[in-house]
C-alpha positions in Angstrom: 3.1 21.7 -10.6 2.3 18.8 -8.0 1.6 19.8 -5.0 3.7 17.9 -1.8 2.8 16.7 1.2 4.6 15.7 4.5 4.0 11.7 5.5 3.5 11.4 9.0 4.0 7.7 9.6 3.9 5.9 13.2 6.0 2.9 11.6 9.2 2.5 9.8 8.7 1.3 6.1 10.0 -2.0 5.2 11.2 -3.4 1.9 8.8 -5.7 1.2 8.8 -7.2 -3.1 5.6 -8.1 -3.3 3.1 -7.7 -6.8 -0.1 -6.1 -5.4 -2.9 -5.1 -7.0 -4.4 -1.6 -7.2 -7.5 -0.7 -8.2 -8.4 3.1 -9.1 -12.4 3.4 -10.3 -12.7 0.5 -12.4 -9.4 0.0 -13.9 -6.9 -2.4 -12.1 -3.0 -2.8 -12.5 -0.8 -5.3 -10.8 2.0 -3.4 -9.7 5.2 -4.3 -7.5 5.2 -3.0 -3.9 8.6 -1.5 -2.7 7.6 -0.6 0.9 4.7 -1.4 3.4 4.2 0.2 6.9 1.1 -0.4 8.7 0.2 3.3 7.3 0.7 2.9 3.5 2.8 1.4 1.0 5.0 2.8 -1.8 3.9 1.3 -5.6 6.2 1.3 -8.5 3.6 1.8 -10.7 3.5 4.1 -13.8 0.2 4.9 -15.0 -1.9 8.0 -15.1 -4.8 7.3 -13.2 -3.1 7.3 -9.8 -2.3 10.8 -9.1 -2.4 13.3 -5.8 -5.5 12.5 -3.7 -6.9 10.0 -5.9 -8.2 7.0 -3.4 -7.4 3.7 -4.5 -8.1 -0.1 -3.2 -4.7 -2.3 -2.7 -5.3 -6.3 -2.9 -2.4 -8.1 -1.1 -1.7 -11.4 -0.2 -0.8 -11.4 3.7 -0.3 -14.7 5.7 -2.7 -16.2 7.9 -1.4 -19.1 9.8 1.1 -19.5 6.9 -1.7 -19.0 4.2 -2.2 -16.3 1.9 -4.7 -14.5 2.4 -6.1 -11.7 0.2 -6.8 -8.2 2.3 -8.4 -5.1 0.5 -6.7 -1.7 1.8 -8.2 1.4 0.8 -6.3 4.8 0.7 -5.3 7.5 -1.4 -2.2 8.7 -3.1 -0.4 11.3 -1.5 2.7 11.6 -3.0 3.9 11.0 -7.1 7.8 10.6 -7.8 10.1 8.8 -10.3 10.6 6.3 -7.4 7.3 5.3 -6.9 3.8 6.1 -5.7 3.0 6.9 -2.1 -0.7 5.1 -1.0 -1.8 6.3 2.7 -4.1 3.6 3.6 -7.6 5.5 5.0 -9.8 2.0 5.6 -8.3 -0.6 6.8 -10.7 -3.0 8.4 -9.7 -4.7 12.2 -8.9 -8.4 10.6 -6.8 -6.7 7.7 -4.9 -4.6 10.3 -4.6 -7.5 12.3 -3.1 -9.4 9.8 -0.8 -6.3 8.4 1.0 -6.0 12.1 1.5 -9.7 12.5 3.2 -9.5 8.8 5.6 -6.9 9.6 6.5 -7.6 13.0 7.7 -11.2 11.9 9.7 -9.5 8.9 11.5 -7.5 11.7 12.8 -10.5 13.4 
């Protein structure tokens, strides 16, 4: 039985279909991202190495004066369903977060 726990986000997510990568130990799959908040990001992604607490490093593409620019969020998985994976970023360095806010403030407008 999987344990649950309660998200406590300071953002709302946003639908955001974007591939990312996610990398769990040294095995990588390129997964499609459902929803981002500047806390964590829900995965659909079925494979058996992300489950509860395991941390995992997310590769996505965010724009920088309207380039892509590849930003490495770390976090772990908090939350398993048939909808998706839950990631709660833990690291997230000042540029990435930078970058992260400036993404999802322009999708809300």
């Amino acid at each position: 039985m999987e344990s649950t726990s309660v998200e406590h986000r300071h953002g709302t997510r946003r639908h955001f279909p974007q591939e990312v990568m996610a990398i769990a130990g040294n095995d990588h799959r390129l997964c499609h991202m459902h929803n981002l908040s500047d806390g964590g990001v829900l995965l659909e992604v079925s494979w058996g190495r992300l489950t509860h607490d395991v941390e995992v490093e997310i590769i996505i593409d965010l724009p920088v004066n309207d380039i892509l620019t590849p930003y490495h969020l770390f976090g772990k998985v908090t939350r398993v369903t048939p909808v998706g994976t839950a990631v709660q970023f833990t690291i997230i360095n000042s540029e990435a977060q930078k970058a992260l806010q400036a993404y999802l403030s322009k999708k809300l407008n």
